[in-house]
N, C-alpha and C positions, 0 to 999 in steps of 0.2 A: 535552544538559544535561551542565555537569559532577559530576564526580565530588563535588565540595568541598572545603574544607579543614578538617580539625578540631584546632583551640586547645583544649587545655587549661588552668585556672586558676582562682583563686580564683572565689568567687561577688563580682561587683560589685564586681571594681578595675578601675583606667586601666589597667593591662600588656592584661589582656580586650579591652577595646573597641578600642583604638590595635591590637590584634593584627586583630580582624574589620573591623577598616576598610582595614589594610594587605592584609590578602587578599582584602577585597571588590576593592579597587584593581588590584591584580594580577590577579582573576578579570577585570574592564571592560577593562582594558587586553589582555588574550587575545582580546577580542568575544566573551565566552561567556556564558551566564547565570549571574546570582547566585546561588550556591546556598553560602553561606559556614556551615558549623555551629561553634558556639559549646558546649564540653561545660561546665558547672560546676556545683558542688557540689549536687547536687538538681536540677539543671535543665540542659536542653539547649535553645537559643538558635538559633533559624534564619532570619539574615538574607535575603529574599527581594526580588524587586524593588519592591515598593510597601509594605512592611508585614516585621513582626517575627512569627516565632512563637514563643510559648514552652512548652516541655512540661516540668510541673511534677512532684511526684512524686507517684508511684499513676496517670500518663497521661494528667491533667487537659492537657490543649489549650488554649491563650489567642491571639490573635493581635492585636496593637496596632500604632500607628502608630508609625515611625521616632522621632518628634516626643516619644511621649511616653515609647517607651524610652530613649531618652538621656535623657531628665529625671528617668527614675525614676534610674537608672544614677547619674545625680550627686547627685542629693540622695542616696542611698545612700551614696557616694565621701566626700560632705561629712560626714554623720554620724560615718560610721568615723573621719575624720580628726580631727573636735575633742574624739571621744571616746580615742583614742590619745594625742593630744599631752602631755607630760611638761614640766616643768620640774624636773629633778634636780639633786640636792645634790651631787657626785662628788668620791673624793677628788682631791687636787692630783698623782696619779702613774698616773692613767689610760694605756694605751696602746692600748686596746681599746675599743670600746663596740656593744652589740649589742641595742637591744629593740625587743621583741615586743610583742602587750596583754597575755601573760601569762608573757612568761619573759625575761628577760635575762641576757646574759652581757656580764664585766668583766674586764678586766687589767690589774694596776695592775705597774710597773716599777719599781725601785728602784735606786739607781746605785749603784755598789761602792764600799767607802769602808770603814772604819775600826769596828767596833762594840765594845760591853761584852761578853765573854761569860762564861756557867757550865758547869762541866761536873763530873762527878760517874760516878766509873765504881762505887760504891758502899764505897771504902775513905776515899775522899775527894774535897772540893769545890775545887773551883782556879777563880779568877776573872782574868783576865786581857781587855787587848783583840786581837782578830784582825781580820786584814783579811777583808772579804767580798765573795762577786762580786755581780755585777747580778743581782736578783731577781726575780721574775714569779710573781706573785701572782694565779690566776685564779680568777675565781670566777661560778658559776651560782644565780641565785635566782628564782625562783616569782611571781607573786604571787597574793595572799591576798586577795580586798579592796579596802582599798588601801593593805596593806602589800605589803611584797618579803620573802621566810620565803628565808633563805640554803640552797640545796639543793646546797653543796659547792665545797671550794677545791682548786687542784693548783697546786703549789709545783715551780719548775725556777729554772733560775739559764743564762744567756748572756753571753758574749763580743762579741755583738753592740752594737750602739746602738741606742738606741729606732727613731729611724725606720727600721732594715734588718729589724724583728720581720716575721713573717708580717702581715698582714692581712685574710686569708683566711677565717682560721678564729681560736677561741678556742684557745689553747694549754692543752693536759691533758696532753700527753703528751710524752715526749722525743723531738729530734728532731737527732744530733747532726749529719748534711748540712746541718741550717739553722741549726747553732750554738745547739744548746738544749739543755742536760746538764740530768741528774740535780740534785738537791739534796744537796750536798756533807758531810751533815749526819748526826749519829746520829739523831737523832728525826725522819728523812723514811722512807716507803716506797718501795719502788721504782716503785710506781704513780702515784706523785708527790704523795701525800697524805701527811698530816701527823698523827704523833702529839699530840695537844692535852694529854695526861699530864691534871694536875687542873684546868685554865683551864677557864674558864667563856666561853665565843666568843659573839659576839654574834652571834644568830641573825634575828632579827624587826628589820625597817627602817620607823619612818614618815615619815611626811610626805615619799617619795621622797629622804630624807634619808639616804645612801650612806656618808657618808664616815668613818665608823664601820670600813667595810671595811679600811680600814689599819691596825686592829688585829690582824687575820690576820699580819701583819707584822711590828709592832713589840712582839707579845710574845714574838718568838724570843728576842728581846735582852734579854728580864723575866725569863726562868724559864729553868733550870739546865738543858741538855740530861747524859742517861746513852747509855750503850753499847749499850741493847740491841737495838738494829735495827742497830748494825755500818755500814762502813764500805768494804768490800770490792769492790761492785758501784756505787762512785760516783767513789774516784781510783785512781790508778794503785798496788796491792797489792802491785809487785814494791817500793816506795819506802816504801810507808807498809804498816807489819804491826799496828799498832792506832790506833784513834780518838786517842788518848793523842798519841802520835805526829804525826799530821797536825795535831789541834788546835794544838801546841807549833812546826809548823814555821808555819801563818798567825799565831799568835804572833810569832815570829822575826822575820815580814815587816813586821807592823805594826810593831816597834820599828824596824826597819831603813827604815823607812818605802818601802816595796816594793809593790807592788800587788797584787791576788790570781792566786796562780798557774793560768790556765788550763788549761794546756800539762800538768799533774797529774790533770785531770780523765778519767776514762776513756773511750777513746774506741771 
């Protein structure tokens, strides 16, 4: 007899069963007996040569036909699935999309271009435009219900173009080998989250209804940014010695009509 192989996985999906059918395959094709185990959540699954066992939890023992666990197996499979399925609202600058039945994450990208800005280091307000870079707006939310309850944004800025972003993962954190700085900004943290000052952020999403989420974004460009998270740990400090300063040089660039300076950003 052999030894078996033991899959681990969710309780009752396709990855499970295409896993114990490939190793039932490969145990037939050895000429050894079937002895394939199946671990999942609550239960342990043991394909045998005429029949299925199942050991449930507390050591309850069941043993059924092939026939009729695959068909519990898929009716299972089908349920999950038309219970999952989504039709979402998203905004127009996704680069990301990631759900769950109860968590999703999102990236929306923003291309570098030209904006309104305020700044205020507390003697006075100066309103001018500055060029901005590319933005990445990520964001993780919950759901509720069947609302989506916003559980957090992280704010970076790239050099890159949408399709060379990671894919991999949701981006929260700086990643400057993959071309993903800091937020160039007084009112960002270094942990990539965002001062909100008095704004009121739209928290609670319904009817799958996302696109709301682009206001993480376009009230940078509504409300006055100040000094006090500094400037120091995101461009280059030998060039720029206050907010002031760097503000008045992406200034400079929008009139000159210039692009946002990467190459400033600290590396």
């Amino acid at each position: 007899m052999s030894e078996g192989i033991v899959i681990e996985g969710s309780q009752d999906t396709p990855e499970v069963v295409e896993a114990a059918l490939v190793a039932s395959r490969a145990l037939s094709d050895l000429e050894e007996t079937l002895l394939t185990q199946v671990q999942v959540k609550g239960q342990e699954v043991t394909l045998m040569d005429d029949a299925v066992m199942i050991k449930g939890i507390g050591g309850i023992t069941k043993t059924i036909s092939y026939e009729d666990f695959i068909n519990s197996v898929l009716r299972a499979t089908n349920t999950l699935s038309e219970e999952t399925k989504l039709s979402l609202s998203l905004p127009g600058s996704v680069s990301y999309l990631a759900v769950g039945p109860t968590e999703l994450d999102i990236s929306c990208y923003y291309k570098e271009g030209v904006k309104p800005f305020q700044f205020s280091d507390g003697s006075r307000m100066e309103r001018y435009d500055i060029v901005v870079p590319n933005i990445i707006v990520s964001h993780k939310l919950r759901r509720e219900r069947s609302d989506w309850v916003h559980n957090g944004a992280f704010y970076t800025v790239t050099n890159m173009p949408v399709n060379k972003l990671p894919q991999d993962r949701l981006i929260t954190t700086m990643d400057r080998d993959r071309g993903i700085f800091l937020m160039p900004f007084t009112n960002a943290y270094d942990s990539c989250s965002m001062c909100y000052g008095g704004n009121k952020m739209p928290v609670r999403f319904i009817d799958n209804n996302l696109r709301g989420l682009d206001y993480y974004y376009n009230f940078l460009w509504e409300s006055p940014f100040n000094s006090d998270l500094g400037i120091g740990s995101k461009v280059n400090r030998n060039m720029f010695s206050s907010p002031r300063q760097w503000y008045h040089h992406l200034r400079d660039l929008a009139i000159d009509n210039k692009p946002f300076p990467y190459g400033d950003l600290r590396r």
